[in-house]
C-alpha positions as CSV (number, residue, x, y, z in Angstrom):
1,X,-18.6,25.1,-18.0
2,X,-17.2,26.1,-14.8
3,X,-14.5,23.6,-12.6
4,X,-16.4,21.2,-10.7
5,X,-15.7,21.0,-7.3
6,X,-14.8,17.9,-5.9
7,X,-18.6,17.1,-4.0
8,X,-19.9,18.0,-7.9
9,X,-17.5,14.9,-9.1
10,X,-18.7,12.9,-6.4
11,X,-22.3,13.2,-7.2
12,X,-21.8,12.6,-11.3
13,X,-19.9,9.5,-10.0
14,X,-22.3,8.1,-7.7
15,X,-25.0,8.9,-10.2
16,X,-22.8,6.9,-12.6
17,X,-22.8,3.8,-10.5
18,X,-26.4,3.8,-9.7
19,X,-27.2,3.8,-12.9
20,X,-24.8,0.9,-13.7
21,X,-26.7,-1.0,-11.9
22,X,-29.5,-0.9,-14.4
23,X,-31.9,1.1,-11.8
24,X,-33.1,4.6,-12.2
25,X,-31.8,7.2,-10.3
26,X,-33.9,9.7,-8.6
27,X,-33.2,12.2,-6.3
28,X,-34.2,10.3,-2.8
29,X,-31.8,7.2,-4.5
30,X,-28.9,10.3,-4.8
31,X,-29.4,11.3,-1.7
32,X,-29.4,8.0,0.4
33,X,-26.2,7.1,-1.7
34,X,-24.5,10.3,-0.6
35,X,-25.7,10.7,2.8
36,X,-27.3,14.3,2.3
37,X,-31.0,15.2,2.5
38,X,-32.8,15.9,-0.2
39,X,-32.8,19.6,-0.5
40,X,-29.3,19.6,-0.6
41,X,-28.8,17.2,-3.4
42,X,-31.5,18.8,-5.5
43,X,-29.8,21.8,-5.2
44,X,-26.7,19.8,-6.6
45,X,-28.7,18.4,-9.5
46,X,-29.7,21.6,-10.6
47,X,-26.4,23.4,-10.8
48,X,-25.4,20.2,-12.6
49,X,-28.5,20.3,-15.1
50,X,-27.6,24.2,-15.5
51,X,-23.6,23.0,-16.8
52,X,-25.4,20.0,-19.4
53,X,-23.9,17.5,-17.1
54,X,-27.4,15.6,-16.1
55,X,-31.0,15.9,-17.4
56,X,-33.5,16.4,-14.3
57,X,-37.3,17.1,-14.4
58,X,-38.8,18.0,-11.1
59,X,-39.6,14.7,-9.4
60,X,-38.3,12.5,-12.5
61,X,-35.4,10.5,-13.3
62,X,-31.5,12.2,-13.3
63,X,-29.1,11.4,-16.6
64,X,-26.2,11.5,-17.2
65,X,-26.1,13.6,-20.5
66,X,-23.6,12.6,-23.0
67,X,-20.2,14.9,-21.4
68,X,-21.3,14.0,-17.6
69,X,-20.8,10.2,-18.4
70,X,-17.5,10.7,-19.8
71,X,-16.7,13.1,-16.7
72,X,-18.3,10.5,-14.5
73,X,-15.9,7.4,-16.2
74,X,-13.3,8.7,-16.1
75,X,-13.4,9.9,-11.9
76,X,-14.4,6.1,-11.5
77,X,-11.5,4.9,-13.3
78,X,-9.0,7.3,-11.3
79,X,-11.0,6.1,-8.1
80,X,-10.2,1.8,-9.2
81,X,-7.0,2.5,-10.1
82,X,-6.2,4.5,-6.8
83,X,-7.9,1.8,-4.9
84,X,-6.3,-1.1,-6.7
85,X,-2.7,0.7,-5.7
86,X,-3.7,1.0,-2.4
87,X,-4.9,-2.3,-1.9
88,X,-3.0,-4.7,-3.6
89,X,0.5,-2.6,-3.6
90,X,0.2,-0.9,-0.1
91,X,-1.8,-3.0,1.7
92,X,-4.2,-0.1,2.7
93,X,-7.2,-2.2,4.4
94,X,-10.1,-1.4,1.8
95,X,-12.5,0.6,3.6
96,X,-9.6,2.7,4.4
97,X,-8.1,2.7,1.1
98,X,-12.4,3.3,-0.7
99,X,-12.0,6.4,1.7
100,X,-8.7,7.3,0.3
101,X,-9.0,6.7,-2.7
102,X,-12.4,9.5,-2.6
103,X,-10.8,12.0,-2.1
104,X,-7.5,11.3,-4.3
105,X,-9.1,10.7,-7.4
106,X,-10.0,14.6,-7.3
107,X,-6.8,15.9,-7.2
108,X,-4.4,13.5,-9.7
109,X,-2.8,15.2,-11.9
110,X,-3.1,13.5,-15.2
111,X,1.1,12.8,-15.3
112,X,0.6,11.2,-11.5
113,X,-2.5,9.3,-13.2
114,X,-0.4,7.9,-16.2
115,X,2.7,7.0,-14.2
116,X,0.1,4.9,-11.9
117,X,-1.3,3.5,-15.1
118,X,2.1,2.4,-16.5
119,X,3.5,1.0,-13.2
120,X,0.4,-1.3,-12.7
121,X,0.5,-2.3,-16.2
122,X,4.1,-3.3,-15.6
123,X,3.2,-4.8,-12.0
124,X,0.4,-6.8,-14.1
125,X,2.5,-8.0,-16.7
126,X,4.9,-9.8,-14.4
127,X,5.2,-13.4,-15.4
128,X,5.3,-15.0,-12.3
129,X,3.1,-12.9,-10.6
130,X,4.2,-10.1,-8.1
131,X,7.9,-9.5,-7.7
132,X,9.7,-10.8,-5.1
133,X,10.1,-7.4,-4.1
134,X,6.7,-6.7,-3.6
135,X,6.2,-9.7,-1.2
136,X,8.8,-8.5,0.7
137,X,7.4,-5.6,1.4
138,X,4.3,-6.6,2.3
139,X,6.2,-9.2,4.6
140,X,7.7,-5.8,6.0
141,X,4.1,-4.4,6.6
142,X,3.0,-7.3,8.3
143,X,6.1,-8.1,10.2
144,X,7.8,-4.5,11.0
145,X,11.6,-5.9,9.8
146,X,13.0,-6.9,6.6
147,X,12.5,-10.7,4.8
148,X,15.4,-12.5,3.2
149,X,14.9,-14.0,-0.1
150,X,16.0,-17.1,-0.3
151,X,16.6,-17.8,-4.2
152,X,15.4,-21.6,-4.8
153,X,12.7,-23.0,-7.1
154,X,9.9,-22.1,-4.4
155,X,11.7,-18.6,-3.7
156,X,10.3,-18.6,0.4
157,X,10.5,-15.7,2.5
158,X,12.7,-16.0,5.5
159,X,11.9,-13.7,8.5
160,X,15.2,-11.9,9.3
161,X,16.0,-11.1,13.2
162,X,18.7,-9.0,15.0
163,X,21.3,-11.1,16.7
164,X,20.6,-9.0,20.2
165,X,16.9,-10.5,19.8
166,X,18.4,-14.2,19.8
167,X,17.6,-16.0,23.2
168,X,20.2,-18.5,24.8
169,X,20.1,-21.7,23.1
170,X,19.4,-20.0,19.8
171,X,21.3,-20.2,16.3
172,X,21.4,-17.9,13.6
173,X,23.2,-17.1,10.3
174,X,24.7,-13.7,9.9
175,X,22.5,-12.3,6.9
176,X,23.7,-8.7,7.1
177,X,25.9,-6.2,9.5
178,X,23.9,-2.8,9.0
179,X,27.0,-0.8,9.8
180,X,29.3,1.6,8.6
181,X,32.5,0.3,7.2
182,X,34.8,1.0,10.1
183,X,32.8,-1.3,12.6
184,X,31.8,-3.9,10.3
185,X,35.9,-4.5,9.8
186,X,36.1,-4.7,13.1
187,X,33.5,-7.5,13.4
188,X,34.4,-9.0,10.4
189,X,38.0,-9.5,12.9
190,X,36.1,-11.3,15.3
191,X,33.8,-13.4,13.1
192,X,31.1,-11.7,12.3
193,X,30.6,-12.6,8.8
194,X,28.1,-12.6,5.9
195,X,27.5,-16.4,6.0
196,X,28.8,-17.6,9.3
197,X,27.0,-19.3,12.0
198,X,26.1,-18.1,16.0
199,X,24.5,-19.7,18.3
200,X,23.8,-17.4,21.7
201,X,24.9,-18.8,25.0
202,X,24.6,-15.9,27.7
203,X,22.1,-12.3,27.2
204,X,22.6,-9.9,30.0
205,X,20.9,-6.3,29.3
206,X,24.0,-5.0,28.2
207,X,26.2,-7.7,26.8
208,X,25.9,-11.3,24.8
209,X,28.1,-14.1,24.5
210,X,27.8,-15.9,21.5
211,X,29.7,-19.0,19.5
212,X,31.2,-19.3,16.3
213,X,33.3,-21.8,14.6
214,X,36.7,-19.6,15.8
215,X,35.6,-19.8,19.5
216,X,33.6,-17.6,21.8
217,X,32.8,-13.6,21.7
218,X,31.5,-11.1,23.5
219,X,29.3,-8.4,21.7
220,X,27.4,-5.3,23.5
221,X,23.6,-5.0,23.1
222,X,24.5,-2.5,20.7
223,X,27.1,-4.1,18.2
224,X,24.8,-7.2,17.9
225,X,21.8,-5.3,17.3
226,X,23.8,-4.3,14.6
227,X,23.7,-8.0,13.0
228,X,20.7,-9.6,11.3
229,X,20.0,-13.1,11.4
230,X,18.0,-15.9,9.8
């Protein structure tokens, strides 16, 4: 049998699903499933009958024979798991992530296929459901910046700001300086402290002035966009 192409793998698979269904598939049915006329999906069919992938009289019912169901299962279960990861790991929106997942499932090598296996058999096995990491990081997707998890018995996620996107009158607590070491000594000097409190009294477009249990300090734009916040 020669390699299938990846439109010959489409066809066995949607031929699969049809028949799943429990209705019989025939070559107008394969061809409003695929989008193609119907001189173009005979013409599949045949070359398919020809490798003793599917069983096709002219104008009769197509079958999958014995080896073009176990081709057929296994592209459908590379396509669900592909979708699965791209849906409910990635947050792929799932007519994007159906689409996606097409044209993947062709090309997966069968180490890329296992890992996948293995890491949403892990993912799945979880005992309190996803990991805190995961709903972080579809906090991040949603949100565009970084959540804080706070660890308590209902384990919330805290939406972390920059301290230059404070307005007057605001509070925050310092959560993180994203920094190299030399400036975050230097901040660390003036206050700015894992764990220490600010509230914002003045924003210009270049400067802020903000308050903290030692007093009052003036940061550029730039050094407190440096500081995260919740």
């Amino acid at each position: 049998m020669v390699e299938l192409t990846s439109r010959a793998q489409d066809y066995l698979r949607t031929i699969y699903q049809l028949s799943s269904k429990g209705s019989k598939v025939r070559l107008v049915t394969l061809s409003e499933a695929l989008g193609v006329r119907m001189p173009t999906a005979l013409q599949m069919v045949r070359f398919l009958a020809s490798q003793g992938l599917v069983k096709y009289e002219k104008h009769g019912e197509i079958e999958l024979t014995e080896e073009g169901r176990r081709i057929a299962e296994e592209i459908q279960t590379k396509h669900n798991l592909l979708f699965e990861f791209l849906t409910k790991y990635l947050g792929v929106d799932p007519k994007v992530a159906e689409k996606d997942a097409c044209g993947m499932e062709h090309h997966l090598s069968e180490e890329t296929y296992d890992r996948l296996l293995k890491f949403i058999e892990f993912m799945e096995g979880c005992p309190h459901g996803l990991p805190r990491w995961l709903e972080g990081f579809h906090f991040y997707l949603k949100w565009g910046r970084r959540p804080v998890l706070r660890a308590d018995e209902e384990a919330v996620i805290l939406p972390m700001k920059r301290l230059s996107d404070l307005e007057p009158g605001e509070a925050g607590k310092v959560v993180a300086v994203r920094a190299d070491p030399g400036k975050r000594l230097r901040l660390a000097e003036r206050g700015i402290v894992i764990g220490s409190t600010v509230l914002m009294e003045e924003k210009t477009s270049e400067r802020v002035r903000v308050r903290l249990m030692e007093g009052k300090i003036n940061l550029s734009i730039k050094e407190a966009s440096l500081v995260s916040v919740i």
